[in-house]
mmCIF file as gemmi writes it, N, C-alpha and C atoms, coordinates in Angstrom:
data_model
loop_
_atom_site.group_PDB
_atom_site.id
_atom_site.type_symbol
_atom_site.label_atom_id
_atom_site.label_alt_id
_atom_site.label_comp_id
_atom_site.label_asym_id
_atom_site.label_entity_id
_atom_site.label_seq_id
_atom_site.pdbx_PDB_ins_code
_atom_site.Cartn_x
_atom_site.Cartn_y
_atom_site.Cartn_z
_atom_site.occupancy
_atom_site.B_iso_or_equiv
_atom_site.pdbx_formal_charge
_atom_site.auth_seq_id
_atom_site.auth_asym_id
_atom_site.pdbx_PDB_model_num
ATOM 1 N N . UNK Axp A 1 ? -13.946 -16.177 54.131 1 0 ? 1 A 1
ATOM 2 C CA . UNK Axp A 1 ? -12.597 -16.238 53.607 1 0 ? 1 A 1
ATOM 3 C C . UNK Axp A 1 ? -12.633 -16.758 52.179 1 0 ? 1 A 1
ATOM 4 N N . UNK Axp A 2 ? -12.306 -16.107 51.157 1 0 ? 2 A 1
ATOM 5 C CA . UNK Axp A 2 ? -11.795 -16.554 49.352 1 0 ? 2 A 1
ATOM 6 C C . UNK Axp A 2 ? -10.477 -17.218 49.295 1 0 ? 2 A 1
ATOM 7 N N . UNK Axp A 3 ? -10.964 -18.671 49.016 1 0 ? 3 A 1
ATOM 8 C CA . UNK Axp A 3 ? -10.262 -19.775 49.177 1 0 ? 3 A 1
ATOM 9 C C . UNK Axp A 3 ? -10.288 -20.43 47.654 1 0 ? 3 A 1
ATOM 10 N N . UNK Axp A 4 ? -9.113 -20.598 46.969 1 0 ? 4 A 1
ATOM 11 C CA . UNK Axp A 4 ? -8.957 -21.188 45.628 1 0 ? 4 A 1
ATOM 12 C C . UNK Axp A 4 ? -8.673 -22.665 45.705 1 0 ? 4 A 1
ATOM 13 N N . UNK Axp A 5 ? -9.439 -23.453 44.984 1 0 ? 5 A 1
ATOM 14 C CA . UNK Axp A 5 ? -9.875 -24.613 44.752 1 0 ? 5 A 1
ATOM 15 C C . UNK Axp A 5 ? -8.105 -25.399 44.902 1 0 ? 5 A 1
ATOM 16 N N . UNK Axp A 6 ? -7.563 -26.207 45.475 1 0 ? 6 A 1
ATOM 17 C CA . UNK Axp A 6 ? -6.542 -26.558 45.589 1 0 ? 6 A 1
ATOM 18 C C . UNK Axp A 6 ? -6.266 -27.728 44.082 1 0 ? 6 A 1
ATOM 19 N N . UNK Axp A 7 ? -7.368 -28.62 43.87 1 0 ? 7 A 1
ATOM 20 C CA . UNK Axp A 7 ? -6.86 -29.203 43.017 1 0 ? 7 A 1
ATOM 21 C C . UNK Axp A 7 ? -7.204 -28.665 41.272 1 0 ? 7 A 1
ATOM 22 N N . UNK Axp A 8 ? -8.089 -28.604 40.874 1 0 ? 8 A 1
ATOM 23 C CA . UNK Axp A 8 ? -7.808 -28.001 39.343 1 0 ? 8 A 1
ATOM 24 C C . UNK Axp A 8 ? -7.243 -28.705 38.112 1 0 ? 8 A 1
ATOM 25 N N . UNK Axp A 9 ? -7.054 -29.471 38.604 1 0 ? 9 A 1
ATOM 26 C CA . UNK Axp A 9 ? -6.325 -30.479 37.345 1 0 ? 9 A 1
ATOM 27 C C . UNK Axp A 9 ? -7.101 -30.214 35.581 1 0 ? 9 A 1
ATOM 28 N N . UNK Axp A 10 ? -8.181 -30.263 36.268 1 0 ? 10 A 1
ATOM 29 C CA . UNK Axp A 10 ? -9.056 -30.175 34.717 1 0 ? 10 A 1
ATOM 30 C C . UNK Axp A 10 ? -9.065 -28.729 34.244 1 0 ? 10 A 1
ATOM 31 N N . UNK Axp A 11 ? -8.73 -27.896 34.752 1 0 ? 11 A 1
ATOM 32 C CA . UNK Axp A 11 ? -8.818 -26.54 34.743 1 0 ? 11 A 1
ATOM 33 C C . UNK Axp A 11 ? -7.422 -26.248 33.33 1 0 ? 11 A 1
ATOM 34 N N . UNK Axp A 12 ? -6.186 -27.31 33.978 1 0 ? 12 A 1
ATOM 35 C CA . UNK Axp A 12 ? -4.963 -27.169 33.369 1 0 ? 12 A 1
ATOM 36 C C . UNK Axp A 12 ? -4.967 -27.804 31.846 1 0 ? 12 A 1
ATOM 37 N N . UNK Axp A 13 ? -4.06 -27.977 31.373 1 0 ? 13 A 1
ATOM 38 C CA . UNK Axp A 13 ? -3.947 -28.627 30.154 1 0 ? 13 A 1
ATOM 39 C C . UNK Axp A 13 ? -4.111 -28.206 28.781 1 0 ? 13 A 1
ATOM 40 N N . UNK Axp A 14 ? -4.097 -26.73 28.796 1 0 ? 14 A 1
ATOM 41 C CA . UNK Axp A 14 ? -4.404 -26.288 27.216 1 0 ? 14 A 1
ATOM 42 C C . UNK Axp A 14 ? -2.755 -25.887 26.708 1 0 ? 14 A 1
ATOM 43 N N . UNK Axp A 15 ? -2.561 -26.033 25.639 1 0 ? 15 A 1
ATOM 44 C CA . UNK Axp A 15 ? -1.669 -24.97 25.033 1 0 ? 15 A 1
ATOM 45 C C . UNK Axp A 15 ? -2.007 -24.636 23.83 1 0 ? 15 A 1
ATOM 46 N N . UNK Axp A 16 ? -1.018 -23.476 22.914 1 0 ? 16 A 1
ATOM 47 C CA . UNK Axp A 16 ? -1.508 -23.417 21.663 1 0 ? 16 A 1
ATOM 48 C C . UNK Axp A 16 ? -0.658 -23.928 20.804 1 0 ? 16 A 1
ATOM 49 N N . UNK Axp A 17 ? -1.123 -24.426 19.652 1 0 ? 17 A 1
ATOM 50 C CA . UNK Axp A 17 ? 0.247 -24.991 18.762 1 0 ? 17 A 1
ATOM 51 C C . UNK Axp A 17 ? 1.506 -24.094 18.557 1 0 ? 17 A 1
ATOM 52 N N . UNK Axp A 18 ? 2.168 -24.744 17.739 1 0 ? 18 A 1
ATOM 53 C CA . UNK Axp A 18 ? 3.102 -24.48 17.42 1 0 ? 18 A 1
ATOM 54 C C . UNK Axp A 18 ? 3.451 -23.764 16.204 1 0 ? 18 A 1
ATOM 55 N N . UNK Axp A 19 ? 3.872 -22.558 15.983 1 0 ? 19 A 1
ATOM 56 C CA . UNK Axp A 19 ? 4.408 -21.623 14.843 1 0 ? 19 A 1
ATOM 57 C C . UNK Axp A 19 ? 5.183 -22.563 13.536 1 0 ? 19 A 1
ATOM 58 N N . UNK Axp A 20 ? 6.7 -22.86 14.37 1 0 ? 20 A 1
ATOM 59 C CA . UNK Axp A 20 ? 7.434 -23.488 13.051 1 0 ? 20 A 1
ATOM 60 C C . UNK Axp A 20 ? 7.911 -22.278 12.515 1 0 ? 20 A 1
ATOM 61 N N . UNK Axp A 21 ? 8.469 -21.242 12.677 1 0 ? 21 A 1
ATOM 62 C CA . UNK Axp A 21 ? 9.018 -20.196 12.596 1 0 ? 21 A 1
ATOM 63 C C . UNK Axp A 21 ? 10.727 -19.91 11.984 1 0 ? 21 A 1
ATOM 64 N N . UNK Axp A 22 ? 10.904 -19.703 11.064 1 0 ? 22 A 1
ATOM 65 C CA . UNK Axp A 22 ? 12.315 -19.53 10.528 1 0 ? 22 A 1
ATOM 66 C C . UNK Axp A 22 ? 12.165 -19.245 9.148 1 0 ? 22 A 1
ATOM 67 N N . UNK Axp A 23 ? 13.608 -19.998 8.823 1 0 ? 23 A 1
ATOM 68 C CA . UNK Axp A 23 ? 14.053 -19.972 7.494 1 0 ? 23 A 1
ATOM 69 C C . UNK Axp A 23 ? 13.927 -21.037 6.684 1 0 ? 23 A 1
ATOM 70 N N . UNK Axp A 24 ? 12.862 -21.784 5.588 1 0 ? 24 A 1
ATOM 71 C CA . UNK Axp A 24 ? 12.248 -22.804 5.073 1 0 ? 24 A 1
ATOM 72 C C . UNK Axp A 24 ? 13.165 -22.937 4.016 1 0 ? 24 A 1
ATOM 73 N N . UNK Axp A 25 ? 13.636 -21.633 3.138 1 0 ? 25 A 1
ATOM 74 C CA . UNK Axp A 25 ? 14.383 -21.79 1.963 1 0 ? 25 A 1
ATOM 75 C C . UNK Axp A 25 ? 15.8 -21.21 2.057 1 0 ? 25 A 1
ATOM 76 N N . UNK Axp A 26 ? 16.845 -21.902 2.102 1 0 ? 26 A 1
ATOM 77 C CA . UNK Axp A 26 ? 18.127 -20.637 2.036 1 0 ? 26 A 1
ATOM 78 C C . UNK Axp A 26 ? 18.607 -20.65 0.75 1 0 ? 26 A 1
ATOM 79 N N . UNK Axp A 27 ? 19.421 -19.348 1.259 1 0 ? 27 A 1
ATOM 80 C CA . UNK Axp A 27 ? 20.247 -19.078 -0.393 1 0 ? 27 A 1
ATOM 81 C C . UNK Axp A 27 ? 21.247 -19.783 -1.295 1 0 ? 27 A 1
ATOM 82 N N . UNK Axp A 28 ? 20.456 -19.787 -2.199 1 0 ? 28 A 1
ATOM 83 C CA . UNK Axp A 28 ? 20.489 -21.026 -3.548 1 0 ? 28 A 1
ATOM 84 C C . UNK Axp A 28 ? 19.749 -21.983 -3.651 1 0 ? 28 A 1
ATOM 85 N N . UNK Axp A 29 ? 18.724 -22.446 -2.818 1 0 ? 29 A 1
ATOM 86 C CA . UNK Axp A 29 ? 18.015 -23.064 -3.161 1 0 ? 29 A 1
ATOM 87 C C . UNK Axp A 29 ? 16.654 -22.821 -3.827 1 0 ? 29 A 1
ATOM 88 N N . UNK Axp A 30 ? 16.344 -23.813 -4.796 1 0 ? 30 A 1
ATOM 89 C CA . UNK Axp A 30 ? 14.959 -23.556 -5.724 1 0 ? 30 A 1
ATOM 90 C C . UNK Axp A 30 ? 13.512 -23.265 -4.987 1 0 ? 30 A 1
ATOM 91 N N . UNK Axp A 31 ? 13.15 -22.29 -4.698 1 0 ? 31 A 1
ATOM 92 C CA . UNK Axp A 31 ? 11.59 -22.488 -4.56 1 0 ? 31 A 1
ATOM 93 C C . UNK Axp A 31 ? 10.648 -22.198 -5.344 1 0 ? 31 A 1
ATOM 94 N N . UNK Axp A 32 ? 9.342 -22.734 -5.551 1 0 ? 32 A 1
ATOM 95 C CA . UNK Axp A 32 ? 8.257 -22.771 -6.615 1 0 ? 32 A 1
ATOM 96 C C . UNK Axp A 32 ? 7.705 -21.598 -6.281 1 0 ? 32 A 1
ATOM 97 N N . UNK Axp A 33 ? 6.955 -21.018 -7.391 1 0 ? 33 A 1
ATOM 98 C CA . UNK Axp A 33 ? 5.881 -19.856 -7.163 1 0 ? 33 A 1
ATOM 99 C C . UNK Axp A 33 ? 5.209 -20.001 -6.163 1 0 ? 33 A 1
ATOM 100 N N . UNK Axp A 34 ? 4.878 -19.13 -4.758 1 0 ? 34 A 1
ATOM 101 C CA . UNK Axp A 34 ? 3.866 -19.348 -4.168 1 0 ? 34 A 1
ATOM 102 C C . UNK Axp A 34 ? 4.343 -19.876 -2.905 1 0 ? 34 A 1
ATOM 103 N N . UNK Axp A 35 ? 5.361 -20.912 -2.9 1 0 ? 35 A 1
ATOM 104 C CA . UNK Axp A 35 ? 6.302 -21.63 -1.883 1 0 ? 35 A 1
ATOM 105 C C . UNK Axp A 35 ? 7.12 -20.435 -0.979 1 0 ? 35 A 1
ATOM 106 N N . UNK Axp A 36 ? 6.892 -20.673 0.416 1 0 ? 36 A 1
ATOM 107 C CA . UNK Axp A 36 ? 7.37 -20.348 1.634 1 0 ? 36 A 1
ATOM 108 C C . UNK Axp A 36 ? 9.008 -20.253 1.682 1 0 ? 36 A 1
ATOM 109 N N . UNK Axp A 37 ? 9.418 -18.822 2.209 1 0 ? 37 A 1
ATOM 110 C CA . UNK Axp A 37 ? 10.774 -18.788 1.925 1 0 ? 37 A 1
ATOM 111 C C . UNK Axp A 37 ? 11.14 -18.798 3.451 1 0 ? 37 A 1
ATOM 112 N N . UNK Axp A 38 ? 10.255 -17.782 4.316 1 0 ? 38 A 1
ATOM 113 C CA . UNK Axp A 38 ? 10.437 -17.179 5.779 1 0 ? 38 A 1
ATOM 114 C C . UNK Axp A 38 ? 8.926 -17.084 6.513 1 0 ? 38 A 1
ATOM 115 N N . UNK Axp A 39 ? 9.019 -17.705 7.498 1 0 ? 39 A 1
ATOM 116 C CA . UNK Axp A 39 ? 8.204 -17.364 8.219 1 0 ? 39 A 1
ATOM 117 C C . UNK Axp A 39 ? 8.692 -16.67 9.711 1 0 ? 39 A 1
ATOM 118 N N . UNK Axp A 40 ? 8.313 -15.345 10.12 1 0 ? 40 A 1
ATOM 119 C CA . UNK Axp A 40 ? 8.786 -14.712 10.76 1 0 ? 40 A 1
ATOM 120 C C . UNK Axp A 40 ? 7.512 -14.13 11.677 1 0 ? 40 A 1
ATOM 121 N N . UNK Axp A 41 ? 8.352 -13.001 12.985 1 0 ? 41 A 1
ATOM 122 C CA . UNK Axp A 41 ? 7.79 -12.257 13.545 1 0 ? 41 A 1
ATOM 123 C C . UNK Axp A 41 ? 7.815 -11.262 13.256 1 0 ? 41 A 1
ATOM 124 N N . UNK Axp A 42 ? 7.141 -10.114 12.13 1 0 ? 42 A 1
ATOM 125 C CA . UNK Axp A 42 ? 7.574 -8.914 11.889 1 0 ? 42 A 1
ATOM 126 C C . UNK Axp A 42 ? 8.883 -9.275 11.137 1 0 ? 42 A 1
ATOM 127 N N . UNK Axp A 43 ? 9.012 -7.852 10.383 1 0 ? 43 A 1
ATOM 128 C CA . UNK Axp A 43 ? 10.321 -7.866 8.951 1 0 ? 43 A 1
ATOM 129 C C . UNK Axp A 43 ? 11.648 -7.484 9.361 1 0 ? 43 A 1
ATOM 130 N N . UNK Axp A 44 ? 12.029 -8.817 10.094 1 0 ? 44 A 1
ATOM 131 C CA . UNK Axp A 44 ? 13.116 -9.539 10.73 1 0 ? 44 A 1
ATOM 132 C C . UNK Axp A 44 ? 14.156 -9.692 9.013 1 0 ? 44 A 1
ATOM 133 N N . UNK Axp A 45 ? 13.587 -9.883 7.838 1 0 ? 45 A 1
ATOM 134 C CA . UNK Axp A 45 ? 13.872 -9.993 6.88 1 0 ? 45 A 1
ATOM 135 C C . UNK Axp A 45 ? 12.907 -9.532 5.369 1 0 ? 45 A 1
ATOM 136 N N . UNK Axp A 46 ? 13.451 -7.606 4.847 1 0 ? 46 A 1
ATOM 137 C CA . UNK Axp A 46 ? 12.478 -7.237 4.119 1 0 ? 46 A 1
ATOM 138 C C . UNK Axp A 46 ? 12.025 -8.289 2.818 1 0 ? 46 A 1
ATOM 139 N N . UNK Axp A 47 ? 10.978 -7.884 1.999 1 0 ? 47 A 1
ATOM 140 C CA . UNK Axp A 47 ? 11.213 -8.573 0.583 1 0 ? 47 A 1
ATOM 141 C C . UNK Axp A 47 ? 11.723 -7.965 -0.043 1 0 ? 47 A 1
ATOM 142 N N . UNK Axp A 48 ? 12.457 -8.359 -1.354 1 0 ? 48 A 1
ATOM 143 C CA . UNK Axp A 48 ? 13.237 -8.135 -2.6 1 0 ? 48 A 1
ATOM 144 C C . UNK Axp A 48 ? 12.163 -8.279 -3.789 1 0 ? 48 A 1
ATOM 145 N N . UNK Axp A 49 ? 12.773 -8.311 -4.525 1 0 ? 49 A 1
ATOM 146 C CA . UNK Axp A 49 ? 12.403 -8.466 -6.132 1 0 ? 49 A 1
ATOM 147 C C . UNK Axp A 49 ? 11.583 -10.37 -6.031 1 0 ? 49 A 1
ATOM 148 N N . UNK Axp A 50 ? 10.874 -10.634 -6.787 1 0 ? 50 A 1
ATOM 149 C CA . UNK Axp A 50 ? 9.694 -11.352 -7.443 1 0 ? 50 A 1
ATOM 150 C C . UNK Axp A 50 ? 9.538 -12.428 -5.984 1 0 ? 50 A 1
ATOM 151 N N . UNK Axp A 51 ? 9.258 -11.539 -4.602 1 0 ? 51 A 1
ATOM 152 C CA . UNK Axp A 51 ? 9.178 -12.008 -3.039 1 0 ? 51 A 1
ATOM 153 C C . UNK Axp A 51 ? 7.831 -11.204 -2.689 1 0 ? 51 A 1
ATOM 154 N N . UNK Axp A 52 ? 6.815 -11.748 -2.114 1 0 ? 52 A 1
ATOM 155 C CA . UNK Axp A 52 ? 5.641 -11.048 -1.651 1 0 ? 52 A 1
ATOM 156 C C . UNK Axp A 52 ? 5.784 -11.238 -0.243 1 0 ? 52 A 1
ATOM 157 N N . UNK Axp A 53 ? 5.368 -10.21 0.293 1 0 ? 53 A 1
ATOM 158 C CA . UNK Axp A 53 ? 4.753 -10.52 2.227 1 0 ? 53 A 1
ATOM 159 C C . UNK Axp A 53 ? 3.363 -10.518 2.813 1 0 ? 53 A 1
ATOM 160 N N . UNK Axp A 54 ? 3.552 -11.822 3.26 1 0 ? 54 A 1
ATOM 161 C CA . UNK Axp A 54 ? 1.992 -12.272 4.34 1 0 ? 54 A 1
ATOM 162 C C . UNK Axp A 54 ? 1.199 -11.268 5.143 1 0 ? 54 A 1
ATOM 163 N N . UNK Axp A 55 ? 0.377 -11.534 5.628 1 0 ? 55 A 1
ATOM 164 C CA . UNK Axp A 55 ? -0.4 -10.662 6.755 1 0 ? 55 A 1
ATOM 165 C C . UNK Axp A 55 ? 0.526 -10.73 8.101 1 0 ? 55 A 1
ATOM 166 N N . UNK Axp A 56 ? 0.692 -12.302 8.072 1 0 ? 56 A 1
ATOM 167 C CA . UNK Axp A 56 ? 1.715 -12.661 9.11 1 0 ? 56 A 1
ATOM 168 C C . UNK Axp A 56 ? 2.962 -12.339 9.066 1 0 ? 56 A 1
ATOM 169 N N . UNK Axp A 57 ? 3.372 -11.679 8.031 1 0 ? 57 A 1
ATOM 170 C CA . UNK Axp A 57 ? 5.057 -11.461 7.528 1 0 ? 57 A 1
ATOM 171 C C . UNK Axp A 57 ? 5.701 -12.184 6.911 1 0 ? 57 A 1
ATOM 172 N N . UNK Axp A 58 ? 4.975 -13.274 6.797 1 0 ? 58 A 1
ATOM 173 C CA . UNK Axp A 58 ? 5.461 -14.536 6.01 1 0 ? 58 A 1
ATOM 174 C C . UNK Axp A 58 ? 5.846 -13.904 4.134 1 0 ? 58 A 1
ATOM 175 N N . UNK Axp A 59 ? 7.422 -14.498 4.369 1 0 ? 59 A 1
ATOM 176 C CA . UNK Axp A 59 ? 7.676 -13.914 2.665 1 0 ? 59 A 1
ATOM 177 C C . UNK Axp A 59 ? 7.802 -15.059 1.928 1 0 ? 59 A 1
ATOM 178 N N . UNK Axp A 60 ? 7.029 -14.793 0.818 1 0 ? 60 A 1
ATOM 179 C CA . UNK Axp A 60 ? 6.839 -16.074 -0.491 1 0 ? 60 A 1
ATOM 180 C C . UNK Axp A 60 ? 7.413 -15.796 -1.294 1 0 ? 60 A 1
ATOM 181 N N . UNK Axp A 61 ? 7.722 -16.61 -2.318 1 0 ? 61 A 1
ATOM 182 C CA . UNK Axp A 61 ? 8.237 -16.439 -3.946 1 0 ? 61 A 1
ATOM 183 C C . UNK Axp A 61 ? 6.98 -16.136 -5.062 1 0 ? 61 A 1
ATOM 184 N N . UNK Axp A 62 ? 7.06 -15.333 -5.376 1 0 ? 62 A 1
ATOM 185 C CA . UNK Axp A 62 ? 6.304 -14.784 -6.679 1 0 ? 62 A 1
ATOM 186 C C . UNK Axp A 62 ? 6.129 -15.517 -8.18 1 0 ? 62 A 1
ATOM 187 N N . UNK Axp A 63 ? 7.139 -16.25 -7.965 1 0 ? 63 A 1
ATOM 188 C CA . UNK Axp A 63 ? 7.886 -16.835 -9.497 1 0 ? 63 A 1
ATOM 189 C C . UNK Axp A 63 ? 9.109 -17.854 -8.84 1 0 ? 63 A 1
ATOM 190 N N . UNK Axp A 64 ? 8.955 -19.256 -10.029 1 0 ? 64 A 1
ATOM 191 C CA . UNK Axp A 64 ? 9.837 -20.308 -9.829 1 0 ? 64 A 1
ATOM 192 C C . UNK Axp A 64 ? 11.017 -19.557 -9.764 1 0 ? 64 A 1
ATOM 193 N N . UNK Axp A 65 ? 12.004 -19.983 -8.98 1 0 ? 65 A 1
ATOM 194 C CA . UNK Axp A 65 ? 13.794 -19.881 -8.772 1 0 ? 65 A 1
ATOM 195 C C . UNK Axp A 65 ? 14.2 -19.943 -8.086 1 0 ? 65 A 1
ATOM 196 N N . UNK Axp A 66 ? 15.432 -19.285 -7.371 1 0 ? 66 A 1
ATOM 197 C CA . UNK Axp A 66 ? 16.513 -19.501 -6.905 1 0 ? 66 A 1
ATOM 198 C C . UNK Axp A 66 ? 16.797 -18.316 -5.76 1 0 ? 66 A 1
ATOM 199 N N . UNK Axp A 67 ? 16.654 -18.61 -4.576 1 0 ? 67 A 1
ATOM 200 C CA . UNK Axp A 67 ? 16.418 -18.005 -3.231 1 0 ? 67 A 1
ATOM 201 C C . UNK Axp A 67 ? 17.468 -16.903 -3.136 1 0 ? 67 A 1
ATOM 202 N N . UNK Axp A 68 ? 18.025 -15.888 -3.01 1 0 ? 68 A 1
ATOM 203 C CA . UNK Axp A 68 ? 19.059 -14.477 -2.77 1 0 ? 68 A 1
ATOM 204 C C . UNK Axp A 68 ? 18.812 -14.042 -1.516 1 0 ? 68 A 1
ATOM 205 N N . UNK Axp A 69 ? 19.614 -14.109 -0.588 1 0 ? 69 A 1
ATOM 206 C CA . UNK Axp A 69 ? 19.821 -13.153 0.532 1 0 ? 69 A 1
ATOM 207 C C . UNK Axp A 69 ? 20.686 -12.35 0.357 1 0 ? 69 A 1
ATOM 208 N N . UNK Axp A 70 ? 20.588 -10.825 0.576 1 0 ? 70 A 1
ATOM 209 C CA . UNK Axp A 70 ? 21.534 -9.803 0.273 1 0 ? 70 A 1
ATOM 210 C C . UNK Axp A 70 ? 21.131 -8.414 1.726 1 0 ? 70 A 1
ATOM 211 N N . UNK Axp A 71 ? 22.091 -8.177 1.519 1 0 ? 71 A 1
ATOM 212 C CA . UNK Axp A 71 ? 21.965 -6.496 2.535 1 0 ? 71 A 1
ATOM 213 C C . UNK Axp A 71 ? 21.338 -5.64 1.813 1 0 ? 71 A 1
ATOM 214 N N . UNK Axp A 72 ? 19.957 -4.857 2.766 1 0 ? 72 A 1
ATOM 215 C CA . UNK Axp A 72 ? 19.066 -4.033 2.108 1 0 ? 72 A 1
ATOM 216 C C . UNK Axp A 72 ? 19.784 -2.474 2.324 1 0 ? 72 A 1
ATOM 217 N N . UNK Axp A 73 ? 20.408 -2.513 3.703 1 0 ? 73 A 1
ATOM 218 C CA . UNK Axp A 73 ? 21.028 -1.654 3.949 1 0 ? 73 A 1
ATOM 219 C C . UNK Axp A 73 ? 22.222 -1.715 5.628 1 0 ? 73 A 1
ATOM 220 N N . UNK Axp A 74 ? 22.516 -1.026 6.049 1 0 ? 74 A 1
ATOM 221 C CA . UNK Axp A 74 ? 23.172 -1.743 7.039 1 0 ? 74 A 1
ATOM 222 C C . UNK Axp A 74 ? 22.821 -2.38 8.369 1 0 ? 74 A 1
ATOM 223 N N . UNK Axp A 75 ? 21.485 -2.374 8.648 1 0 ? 75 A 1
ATOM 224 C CA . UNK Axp A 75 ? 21.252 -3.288 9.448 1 0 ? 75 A 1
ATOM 225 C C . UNK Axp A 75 ? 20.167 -4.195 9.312 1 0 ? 75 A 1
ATOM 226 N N . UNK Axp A 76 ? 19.88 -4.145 7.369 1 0 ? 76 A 1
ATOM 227 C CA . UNK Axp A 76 ? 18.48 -5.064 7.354 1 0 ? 76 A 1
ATOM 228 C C . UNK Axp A 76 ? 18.914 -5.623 6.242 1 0 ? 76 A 1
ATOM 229 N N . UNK Axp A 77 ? 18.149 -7.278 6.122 1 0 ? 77 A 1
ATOM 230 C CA . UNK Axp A 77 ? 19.067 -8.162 5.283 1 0 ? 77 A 1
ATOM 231 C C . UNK Axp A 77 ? 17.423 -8.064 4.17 1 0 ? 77 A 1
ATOM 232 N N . UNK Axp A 78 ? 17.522 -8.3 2.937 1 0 ? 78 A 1
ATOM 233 C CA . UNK Axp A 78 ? 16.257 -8.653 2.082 1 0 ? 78 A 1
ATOM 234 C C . UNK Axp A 78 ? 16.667 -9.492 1.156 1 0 ? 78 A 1
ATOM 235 N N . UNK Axp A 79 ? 15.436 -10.634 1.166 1 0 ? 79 A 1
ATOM 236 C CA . UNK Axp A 79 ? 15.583 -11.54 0.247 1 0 ? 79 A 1
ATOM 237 C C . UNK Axp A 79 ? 14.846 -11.727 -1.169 1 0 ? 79 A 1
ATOM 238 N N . UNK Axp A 80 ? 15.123 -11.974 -1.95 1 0 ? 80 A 1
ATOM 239 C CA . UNK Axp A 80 ? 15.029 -12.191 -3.14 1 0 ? 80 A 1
ATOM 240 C C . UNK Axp A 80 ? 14.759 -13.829 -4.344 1 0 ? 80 A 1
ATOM 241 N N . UNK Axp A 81 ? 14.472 -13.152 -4.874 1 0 ? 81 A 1
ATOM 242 C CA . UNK Axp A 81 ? 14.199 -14.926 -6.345 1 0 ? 81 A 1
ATOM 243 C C . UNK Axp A 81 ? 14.316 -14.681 -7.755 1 0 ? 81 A 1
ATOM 244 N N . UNK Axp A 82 ? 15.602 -15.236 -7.793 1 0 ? 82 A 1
ATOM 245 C CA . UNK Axp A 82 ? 15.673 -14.636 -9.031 1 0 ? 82 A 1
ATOM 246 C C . UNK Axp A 82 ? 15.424 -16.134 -10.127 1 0 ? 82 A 1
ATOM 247 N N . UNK Axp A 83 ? 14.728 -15.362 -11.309 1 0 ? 83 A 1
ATOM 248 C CA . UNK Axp A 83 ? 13.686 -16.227 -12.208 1 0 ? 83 A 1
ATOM 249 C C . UNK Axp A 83 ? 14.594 -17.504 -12.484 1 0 ? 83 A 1
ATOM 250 N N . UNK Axp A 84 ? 13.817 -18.372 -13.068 1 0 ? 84 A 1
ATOM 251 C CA . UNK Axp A 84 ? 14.902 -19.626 -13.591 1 0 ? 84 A 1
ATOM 252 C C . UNK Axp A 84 ? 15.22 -19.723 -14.9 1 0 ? 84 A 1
ATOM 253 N N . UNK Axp A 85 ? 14.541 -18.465 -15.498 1 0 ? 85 A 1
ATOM 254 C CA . UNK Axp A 85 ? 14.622 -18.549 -17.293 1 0 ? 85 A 1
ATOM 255 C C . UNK Axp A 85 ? 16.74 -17.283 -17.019 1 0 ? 85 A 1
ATOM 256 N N . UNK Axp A 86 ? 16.655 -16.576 -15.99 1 0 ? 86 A 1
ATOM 257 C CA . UNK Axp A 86 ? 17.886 -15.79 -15.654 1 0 ? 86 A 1
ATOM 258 C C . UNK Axp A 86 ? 18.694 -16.52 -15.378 1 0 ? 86 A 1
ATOM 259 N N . UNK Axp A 87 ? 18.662 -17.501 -14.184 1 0 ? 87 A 1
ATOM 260 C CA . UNK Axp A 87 ? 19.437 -18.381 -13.447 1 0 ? 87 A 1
ATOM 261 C C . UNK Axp A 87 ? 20.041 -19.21 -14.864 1 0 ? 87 A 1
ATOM 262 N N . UNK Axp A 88 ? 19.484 -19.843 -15.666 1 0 ? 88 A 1
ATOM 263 C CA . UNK Axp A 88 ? 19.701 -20.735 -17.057 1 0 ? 88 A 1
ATOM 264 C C . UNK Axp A 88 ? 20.05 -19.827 -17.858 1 0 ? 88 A 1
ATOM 265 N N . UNK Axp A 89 ? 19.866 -18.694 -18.655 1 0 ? 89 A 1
ATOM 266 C CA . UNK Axp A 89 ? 20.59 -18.107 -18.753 1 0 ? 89 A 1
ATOM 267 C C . UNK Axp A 89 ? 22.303 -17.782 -18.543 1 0 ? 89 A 1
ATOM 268 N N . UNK Axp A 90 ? 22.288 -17.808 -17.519 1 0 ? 90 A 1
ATOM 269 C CA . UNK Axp A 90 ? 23.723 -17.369 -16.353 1 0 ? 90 A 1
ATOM 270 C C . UNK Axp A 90 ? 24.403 -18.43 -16.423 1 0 ? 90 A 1
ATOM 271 N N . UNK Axp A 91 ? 23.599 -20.009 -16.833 1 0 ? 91 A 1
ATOM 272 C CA . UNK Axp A 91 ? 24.67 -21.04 -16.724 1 0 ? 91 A 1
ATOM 273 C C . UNK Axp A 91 ? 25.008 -21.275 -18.114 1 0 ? 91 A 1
ATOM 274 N N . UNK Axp A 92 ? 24.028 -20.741 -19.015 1 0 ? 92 A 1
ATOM 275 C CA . UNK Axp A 92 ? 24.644 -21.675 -20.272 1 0 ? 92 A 1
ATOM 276 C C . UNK Axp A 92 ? 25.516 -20.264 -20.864 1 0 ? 92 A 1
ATOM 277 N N . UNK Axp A 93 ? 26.165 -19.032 -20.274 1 0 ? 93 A 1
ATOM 278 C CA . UNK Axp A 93 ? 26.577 -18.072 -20.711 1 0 ? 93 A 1
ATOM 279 C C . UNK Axp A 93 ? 28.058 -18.624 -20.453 1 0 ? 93 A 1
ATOM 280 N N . UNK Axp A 94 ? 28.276 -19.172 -19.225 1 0 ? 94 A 1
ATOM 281 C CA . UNK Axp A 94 ? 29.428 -19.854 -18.486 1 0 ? 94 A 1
ATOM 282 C C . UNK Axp A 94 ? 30.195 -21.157 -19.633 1 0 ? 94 A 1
């Protein structure tokens, strides 16, 4: 008769870490070149203009500025960074 070991305790106990999965930067806030905007599952959110994407899907900023979420089309949102020499610009035009 194939009979499974009743206790096992040592057998148990693994997991794998933890992702940390979302939205790191929202819109209007500053992120640095290189700095983490989204970390995602798949392009839950495309890139935009001066935004690169990970192996993982993870989308970064290209260039210092100022975080943009906008509609890519009607059911996909893409984010964006727009420069800080534009953003300054835009304020001292005001």
């Amino acid at each position: 008769m194939a009979h499974k070991k009743g206790v096992g305790s040592s057998r148990n106990g693994r997991d794998s870490n933890p992702q940390y999965r979302g939205v790191k930067k929202f819109g209007g806030e500053f992120v640095r070149a290189g700095g983490i905007i989204i970390r995602q599952c798949g392009t839950k959110v495309h890139p935009g203009k001066n935004v690169g994407l990970g192996r993982d899907y993870t989308i970064f900023s290209l260039v210092d500025g100022v975080v943009e979420f906008s509609p890519k089309d009607k059911r996909r949102t893409k984010v964006s960074v727009t420069p800080l020499a534009v953003v300054a610009d835009a304020i001292a035009a005001d």
